[in-house]
PATORKE-559048 format. One record per residue (C-alpha): residue in one letter; z, x, y. Coordinates in steps of 0.2 Angstrom, whole numbers. Layout:
N
 resn    up  east north
    a     Z     X     Y
...
//
This chain:
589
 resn    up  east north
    x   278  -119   148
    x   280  -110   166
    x   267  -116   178
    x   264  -110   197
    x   252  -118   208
    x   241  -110   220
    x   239  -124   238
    x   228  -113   250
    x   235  -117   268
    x   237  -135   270
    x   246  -148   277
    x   251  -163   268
    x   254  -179   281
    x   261  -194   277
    x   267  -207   288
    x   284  -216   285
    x   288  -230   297
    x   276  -224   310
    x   282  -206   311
    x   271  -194   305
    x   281  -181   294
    x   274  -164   292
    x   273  -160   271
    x   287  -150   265
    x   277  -143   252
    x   273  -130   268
    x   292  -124   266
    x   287  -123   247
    x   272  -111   248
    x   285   -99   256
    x   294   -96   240
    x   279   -99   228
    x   268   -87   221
    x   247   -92   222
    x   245   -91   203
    x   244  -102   187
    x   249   -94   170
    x   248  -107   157
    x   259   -98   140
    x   253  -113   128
    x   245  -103   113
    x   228  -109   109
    x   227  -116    90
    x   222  -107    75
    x   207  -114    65
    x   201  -103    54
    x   182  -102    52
    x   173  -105    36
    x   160  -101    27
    x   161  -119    13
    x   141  -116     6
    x   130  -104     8
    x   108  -107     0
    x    91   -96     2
    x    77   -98    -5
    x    71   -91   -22
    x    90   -95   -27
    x    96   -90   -45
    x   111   -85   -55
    x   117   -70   -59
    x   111   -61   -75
    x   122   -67   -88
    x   127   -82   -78
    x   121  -102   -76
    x   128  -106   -60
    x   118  -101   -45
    x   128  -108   -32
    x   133   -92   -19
    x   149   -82   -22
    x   161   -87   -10
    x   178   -76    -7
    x   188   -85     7
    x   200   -72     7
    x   188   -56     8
    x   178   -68    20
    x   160   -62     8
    x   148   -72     2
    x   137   -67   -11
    x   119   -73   -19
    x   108   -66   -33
    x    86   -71   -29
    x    74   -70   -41
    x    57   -59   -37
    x    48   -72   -29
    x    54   -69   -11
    x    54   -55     3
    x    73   -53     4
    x    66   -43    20
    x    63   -60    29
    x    73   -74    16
    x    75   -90    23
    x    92   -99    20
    x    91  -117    16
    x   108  -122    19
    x   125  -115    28
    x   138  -126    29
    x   154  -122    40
    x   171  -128    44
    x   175  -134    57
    x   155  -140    58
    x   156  -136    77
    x   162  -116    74
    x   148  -106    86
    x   137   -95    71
    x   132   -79    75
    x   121   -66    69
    x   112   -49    74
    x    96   -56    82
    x    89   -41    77
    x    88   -45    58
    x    82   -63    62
    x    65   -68    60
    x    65   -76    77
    x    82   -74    87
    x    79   -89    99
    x    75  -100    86
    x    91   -97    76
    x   102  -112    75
    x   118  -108    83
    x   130  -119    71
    x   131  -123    54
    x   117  -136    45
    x   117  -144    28
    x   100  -143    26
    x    83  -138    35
    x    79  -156    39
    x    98  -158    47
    x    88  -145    61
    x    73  -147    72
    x    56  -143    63
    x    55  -127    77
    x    70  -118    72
    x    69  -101    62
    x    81   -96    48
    x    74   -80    40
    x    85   -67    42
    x    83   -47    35
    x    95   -47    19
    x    90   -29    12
    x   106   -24    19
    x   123   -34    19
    x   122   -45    36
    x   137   -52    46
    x   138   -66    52
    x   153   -72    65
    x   160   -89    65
    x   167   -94    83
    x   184  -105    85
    x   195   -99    95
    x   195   -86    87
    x   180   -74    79
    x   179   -74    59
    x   167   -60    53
    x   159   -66    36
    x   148   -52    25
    x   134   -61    17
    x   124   -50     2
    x   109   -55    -6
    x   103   -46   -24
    x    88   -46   -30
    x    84   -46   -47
    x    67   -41   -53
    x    64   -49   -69
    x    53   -37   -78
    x    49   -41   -99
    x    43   -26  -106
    x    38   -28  -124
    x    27   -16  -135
    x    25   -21  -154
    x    36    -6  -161
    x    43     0  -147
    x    63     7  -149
    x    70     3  -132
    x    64     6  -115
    x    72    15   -97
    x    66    10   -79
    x    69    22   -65
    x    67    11   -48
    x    71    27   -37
    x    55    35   -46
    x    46    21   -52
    x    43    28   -70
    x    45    16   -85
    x    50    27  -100
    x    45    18  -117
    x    53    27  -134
    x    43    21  -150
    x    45    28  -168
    x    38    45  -173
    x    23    45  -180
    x    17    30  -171
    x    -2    29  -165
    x     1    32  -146
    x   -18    28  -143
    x   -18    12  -152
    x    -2     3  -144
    x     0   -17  -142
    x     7   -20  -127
    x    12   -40  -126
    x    23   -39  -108
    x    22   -28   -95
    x    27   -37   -81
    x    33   -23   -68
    x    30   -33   -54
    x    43   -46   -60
    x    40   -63   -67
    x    28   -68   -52
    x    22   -53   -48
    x     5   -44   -53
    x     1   -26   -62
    x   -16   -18   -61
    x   -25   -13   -74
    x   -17   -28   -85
    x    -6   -18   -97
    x    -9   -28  -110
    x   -26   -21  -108
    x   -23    -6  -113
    x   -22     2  -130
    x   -21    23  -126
    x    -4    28  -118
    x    -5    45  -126
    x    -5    55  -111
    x     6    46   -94
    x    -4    29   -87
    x    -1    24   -69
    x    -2     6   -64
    x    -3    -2   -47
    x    10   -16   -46
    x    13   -31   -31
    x    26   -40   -29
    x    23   -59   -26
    x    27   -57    -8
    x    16   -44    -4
    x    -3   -44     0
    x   -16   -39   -14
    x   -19   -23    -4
    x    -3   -17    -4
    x     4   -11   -22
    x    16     4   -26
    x     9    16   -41
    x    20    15   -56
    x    19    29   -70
    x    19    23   -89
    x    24    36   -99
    x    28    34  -119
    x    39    46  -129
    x    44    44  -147
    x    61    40  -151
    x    76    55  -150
    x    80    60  -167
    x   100    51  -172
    x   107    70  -172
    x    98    75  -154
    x   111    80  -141
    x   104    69  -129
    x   109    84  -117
    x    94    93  -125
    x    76    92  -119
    x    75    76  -113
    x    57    71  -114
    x    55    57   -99
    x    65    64   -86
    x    50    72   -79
    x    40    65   -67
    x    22    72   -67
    x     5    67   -57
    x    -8    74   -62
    x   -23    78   -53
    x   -37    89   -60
    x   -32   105   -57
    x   -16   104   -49
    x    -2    92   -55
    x    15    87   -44
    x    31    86   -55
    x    47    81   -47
    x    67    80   -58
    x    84    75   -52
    x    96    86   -47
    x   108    91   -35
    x   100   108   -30
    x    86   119   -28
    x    96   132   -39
    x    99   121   -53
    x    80   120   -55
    x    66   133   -59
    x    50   125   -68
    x    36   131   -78
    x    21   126   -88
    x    12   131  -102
    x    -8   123  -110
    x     0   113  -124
    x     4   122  -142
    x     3   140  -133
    x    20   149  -131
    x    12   157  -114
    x    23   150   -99
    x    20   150   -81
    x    36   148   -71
    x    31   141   -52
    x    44   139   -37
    x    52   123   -32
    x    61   113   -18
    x    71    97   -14
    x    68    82    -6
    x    82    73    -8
    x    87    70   -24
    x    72    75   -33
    x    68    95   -38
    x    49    96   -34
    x    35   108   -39
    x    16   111   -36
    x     5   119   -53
    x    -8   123   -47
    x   -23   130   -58
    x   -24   119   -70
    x   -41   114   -77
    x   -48    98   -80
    x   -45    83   -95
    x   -34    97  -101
    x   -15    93  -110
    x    -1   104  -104
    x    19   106  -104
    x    30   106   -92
    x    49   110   -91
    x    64   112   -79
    x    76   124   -83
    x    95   126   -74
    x   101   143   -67
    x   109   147   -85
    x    90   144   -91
    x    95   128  -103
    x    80   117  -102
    x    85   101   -95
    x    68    90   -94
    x    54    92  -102
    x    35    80  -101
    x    18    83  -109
    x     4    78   -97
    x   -15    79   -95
    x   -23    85   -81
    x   -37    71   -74
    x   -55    73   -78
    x   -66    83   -64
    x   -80    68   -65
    x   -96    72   -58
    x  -112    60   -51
    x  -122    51   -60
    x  -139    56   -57
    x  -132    69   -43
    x  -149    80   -39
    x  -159    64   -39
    x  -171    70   -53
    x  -170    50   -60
    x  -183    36   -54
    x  -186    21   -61
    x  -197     8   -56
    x  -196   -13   -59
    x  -209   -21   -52
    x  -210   -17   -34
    x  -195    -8   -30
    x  -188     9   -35
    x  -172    11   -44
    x  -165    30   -43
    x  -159    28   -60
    x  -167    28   -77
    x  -167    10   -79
    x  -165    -6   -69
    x  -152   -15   -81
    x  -137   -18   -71
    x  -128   -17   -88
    x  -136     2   -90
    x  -121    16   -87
    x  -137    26   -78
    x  -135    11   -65
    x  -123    18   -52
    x  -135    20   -37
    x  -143     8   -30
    x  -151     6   -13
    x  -158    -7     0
    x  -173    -9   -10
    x  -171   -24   -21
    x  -168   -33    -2
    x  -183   -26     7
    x  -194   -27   -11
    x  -197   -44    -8
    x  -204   -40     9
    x  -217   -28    -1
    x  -210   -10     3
    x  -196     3    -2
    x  -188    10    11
    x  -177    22    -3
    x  -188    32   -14
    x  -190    49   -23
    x  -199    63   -17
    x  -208    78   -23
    x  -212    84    -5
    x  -198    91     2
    x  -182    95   -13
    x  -169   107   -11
    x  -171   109   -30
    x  -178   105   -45
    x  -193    91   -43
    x  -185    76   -33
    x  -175    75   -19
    x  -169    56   -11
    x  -181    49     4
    x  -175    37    15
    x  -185    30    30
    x  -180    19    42
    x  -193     4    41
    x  -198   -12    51
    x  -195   -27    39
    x  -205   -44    44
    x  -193   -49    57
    x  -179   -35    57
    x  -176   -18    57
    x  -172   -12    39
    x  -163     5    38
    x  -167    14    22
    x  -147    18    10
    x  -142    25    -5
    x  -125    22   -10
    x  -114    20   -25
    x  -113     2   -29
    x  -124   -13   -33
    x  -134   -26   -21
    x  -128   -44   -23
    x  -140   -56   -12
    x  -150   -57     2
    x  -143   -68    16
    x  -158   -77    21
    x  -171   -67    29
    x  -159   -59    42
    x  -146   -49    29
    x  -139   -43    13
    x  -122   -44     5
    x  -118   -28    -5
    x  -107   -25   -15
    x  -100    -5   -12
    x   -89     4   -26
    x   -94    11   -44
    x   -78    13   -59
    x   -70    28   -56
    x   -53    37   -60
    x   -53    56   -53
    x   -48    61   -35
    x   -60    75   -28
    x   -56    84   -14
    x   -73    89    -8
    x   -90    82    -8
    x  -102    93    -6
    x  -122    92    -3
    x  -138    96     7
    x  -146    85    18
    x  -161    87    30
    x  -165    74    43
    x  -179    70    55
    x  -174    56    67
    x  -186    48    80
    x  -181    38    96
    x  -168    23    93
    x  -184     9    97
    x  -172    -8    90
    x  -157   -12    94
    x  -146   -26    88
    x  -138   -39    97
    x  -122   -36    90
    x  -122   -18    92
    x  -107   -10   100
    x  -103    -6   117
    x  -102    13   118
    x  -112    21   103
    x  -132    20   103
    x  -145    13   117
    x  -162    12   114
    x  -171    30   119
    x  -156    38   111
    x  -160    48    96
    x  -157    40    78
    x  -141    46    70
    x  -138    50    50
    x  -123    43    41
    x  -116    49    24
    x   -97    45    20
    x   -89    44     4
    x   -71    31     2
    x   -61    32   -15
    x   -57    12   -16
    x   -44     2   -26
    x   -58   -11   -30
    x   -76   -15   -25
    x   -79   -18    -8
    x   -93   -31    -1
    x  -101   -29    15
    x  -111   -44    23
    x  -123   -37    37
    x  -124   -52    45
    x  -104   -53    46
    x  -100   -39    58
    x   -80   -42    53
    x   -84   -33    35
    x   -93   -17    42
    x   -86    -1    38
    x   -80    11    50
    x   -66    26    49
    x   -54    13    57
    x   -57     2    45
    x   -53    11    30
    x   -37    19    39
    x   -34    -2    42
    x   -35    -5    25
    x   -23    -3    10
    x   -38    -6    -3
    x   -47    11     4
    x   -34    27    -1
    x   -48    44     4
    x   -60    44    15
    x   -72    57    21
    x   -87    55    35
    x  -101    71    40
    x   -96    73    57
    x  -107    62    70
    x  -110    80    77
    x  -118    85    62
    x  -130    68    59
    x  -143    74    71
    x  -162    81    68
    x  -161    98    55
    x  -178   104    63
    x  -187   101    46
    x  -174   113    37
    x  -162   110    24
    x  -142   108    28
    x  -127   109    16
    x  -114    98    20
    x   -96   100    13
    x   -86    82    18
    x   -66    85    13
    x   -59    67     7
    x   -41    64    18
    x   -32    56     9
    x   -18    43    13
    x    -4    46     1
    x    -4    61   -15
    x     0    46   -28
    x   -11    31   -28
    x   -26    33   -39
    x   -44    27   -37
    x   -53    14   -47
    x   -69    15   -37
    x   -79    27   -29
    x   -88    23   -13
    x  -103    36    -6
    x  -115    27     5
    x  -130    37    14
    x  -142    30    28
    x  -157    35    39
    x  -149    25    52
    x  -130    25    57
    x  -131     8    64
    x  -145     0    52
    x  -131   -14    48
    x  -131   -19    66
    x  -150   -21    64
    x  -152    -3    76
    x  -161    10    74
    x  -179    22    74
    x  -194    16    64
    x  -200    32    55
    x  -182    42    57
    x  -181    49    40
    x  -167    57    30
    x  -168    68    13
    x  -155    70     0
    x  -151    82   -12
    x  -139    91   -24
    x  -124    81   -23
    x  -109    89   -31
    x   -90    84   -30
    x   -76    95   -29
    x   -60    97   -35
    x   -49   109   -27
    x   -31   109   -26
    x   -26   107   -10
    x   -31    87    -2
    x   -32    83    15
    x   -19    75    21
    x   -24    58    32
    x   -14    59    48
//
């Protein structure tokens, strides 16, 4: 060891037998550096990784032991998780280091909460204070640095394995494709692919959900989609899977030839998107032909990504058709049968249908909520009990044919009751003050247009709510219309009396359940000076995949009637509803 010691200018006295004797260190700091170096190497202690728990902890497949992977010499550490945890924000239960004191480090960014991130290694949660924060982002391999003297860089991996069971009475064998989520099912030939018994389906993993229920459902001879949640995630937000069901390849099929499954198709009515693997734009030309005809239509393509992609566009409705990729030599590489989706119309769409129970006016031909002629229904059962219809059929003023739809903005008792029309059924009157309704008829097909006429006499705004809000209508304002249309994963209730579950534009842009939406434009919701308007709505849409299960259309004589605001007398007539499928959707920005 070399030492060398730094005095600043200094004098050392001492007194020895009364004479005072000036330090000689002074002579000393001549020939001495001011520096200390201090050579004495600083010990090596390894830092370790000894155990290493998360949540949701399981063993590998194939394995019993779930304890983590741990490769001292590769400094790794490795877990498998089941499907009951967000490995986006896993929580670990325990890491254990050696020595115990070794600093532990980690990216703040992949942690839940940096600050709350213990900073050494603990044996348990209850070994660290109720406020710390151990979640960490594990969708990626993280790193995490032990501190000695020395810095130890660990790689921790977490895998996930989704536990899917997939069972069908028959069935061959089965493929899943994560990348496109398609599960591909081969049963034998000659089996009745409309009369299936599906006894697991579970796409979501062991404790994750599908909708429909699979084991619902009987008819997989065209492609099904399903909406699947994982059990992490919220009911709103599913990811669409497509089912399709092939029979089996025959024991002397090259498995090079046609290979029906590879194919991804979605369908709409008249257009339908199909996307393949490959590696190039030129290894892939597709075409399609009406089922049984020998007619082919070839269409161009392009990559994204991995996946050839092309458009048919054309196509016309509940109609079967096949579709085939083909390389540059013109071998056909993937081939799929698909039907096109059903261009459903509105039940009862010119309004011709009334029927009346009692007091109140139903604009269907029956007032059984059971009836399949029950789709629209209106604010009439509430304000029936009150003695009037504010919803009615007319034979005044009609576009066409003998009817047309009348609502008139009315004063009920001891509120203002806006006259509506929508798609749906009316649950309950909440006291005297409200209404719960419940918005959204069964329905499969995605339009792209609704289309109609309207015309609309509005009168002075002459009540006005007290939760009406700030920046829209003050009394002596003119009354404003209000048709929009919403295709809905679900029904939708709306309490009037709870402001929280009004609909607006934002609202269904906030909310995963709602996937199109289409409003006539505020601009366009104004007095038609007694004449009648045609209306064409386009529905944007939020994403090309996800399919509805419920339609939404809801018309009022007064735009803010929910809030209890509006014109006594504004009235609003409907006609001639029609919806439209086109191929081309709006696109939700």
């Amino acid at each position: 060891m070399k030492m060398r010691y730094c005095f600043d200018w200094m004098k050392i006295k001492r007194n020895v037998g009364g004479q005072r004797i000036v330090g000689a260190l002074v002579l000393l700091l001549t020939v001495v550096s001011c520096a200390i170096e201090n050579d004495i190497p600083y010990p090596i202690v390894e830092g370790r990784i000894k155990s290493f728990s998360v949540e949701g902890q399981r063993a590998a497949e194939g394995n019993q032991n779930p304890e983590a992977i741990i490769d001292n010499k590769a400094r790794t550490v490795t877990l498998y998780v089941n499907d009951s945890v967000d490995i986006s924000r896993l929580k670990i239960t325990q890491l254990v280091c050696n020595p115990a004191n070794a600093t532990l480090l980690v990216d703040g960014s992949l942690c839940d909460d940096e600050t709350k991130f213990p900073s050494i290694g603990f044996a348990s949660l209850d070994s660290i204070p109720l406020s710390s924060n151990t979640r960490v982002d594990f969708s990626k391999a993280v790193t995490f640095t032990l501190r000695t003297y020395q810095d130890y860089a660990w790689t921790v991996s977490v895998k996930q394995i989704i536990d899917r069971k997939i069972k069908v009475v028959g069935m061959k064998d089965y493929t899943i494709d994560e990348d496109t989520k398609i599960l591909l099912i081969r049963m034998p030939k000659g089996t009745d692919l409309t009369n299936l018994q599906v006894e697991a389906m579970n796409l979501g993993g062991e404790y994750g959900d599908v909708y429909p229920d699979p084991t619902t459902i009987k008819d997989f001879s065209t492609d099904r989609l399903f909406f699947v949640r994982y059990n992490w995630e919220s009911e709103e937000k599913r990811t669409t899977w497509t089912v399709m069901v092939r029979y089996e390849l025959d024991n002397d099929e090259d498995e090079t030839t046609p290979n029906i499954g590879e194919l991804s198709v979605n369908a709409w009515s008249k257009h339908a998107y199909v996307s393949v693997k490959a590696t190039s734009a030129e290894e892939c030309t597709a075409e399609y032909s009406v089922k049984g005809k020998d007619s082919w239509t070839s269409v161009s393509t392009s990559m994204n990504g991995n996946l050839c992609e092309a458009t048919l566009k054309g196509l016309s409705p509940n109609t079967t058709y096949t579709c085939r990729v083909k390389d540059k030599e013109g071998n056909v590489q993937a081939t799929s049968e698909f039907t096109t989706e059903s261009a459903t119309a509105l039940y009862n769409d010119s309004f011709e249908d009334w029927y009346k129970k009692g007091k109140i006016w139903y604009a269907s031909t029956d007032a059984d909520v059971s009836s399949e002629s029950y789709l629209w229904d209106s604010s009439n059962p509430g304000s029936g009990s009150f003695g009037f219809n504010p919803t009615t059929g007319s034979t005044d003023i009609k576009h066409s044919g003998s009817y047309s739809a009348k609502l008139e903005t009315q004063y009920a008792v001891v509120k203002l009751a806006a006259a509506s029309l929508y798609y749906g059924r009316f649950n309950s009157l909440v006291g005297v003050s409200g209404a719960k309704i419940d918005f959204g008829q069964p329905f499969t097909s995605r339009p792209t247009v609704f289309r109609g006429y309207y015309q609309y006499s509005p009168v002075a705004i002459d009540y006005k709510g007290g939760n009406q809000p700030s920046g829209t209508v003050e009394k002596g304002d003119m009354d404003l219309c209000s048709i929009f249309i919403i295709l809905s994963k679900g029904t939708y209730q709306v309490n009037n009396t709870d402001v929280s579950t009004l609909l607006s534009e934002q609202k269904v842009k906030e909310t995963d359940q709602f996937i199109a939406y289409g409003e006539l434009p505020a601009s366009e919701c104004v007095s038609t000076n007694g004449a009648w308007k045609e209306f064409e709505i386009p529905l944007k849409y939020k994403n090309l995949t996800e399919q509805p299960t419920h339609l939404i259309i809801v018309c009022t004589s007064s735009k803010y009637g929910d809030y209890f605001t509006g014109g006594k007398g504004s009235t609003l007539y409907l006609d001639d509803f029609e919806l439209i499928y086109g191929e081309e959707p709006v696109m939700w920005n």
